[in-house]
C-alpha positions, 0 to 999 in steps of 0.5 A: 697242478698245484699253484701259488700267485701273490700280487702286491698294490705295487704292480709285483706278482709271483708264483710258485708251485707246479704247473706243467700247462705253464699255469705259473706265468713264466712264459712257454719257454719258461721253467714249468715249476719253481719251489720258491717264489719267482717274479713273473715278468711279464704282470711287471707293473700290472695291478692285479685285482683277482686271480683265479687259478685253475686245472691247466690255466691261471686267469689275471684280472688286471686294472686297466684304469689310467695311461700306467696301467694302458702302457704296462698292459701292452705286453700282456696277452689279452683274453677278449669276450668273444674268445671266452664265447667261442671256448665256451661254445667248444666245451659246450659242443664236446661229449660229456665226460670228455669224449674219447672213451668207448660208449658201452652199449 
């Protein structure tokens, strides 16, 4: 997957790239590439502080500062501490190397 996010100080990000994972922000039934920047929908009015962009996801650090930024939150799915614990607990519990292979002896 090959993935491109810009947000702006206004609340505004797009992306583009291909992201079969969904990576691109549009939704699951959402277009899962785009060769020009599209408006995702649902960062409309969230200030992004970082983001990250990886194998399969893209993570959105959003501010979460005053009654604006609470509101526009709302429509936005939400990854807690405790579900980052329990996915690190998973990845940490899987065989090395991703598991699924024969193991030579």
């Amino acid at each position: 997957a090959a993935t491109v996010f810009c947000s702006t100080k206004n609340g505004v990000t797009v992306s583009w790239g291909q992201g079969a994972y969904g990576e691109l922000g549009y939704g699951h039934s959402g277009p899962k590439s785009s060769a020009k920047p599209k408006f995702v929908e649902t960062l409309d009015k969230c200030l992004v502080t970082d983001v990250s962009c990886g194998y399969g996801h893209t993570l959105f650090l959003i501010r979460d500062d005053d009654e604006e930024d609470k509101k526009a939150l709302e429509k936005v799915a939400a990854v807690e501490a405790e579900d980052v614990a329990d996915f690190a607990a998973a990845a940490a519990a899987a065989p090395a190397g991703g598991g699924g292979g024969k193991k030579k002896k």
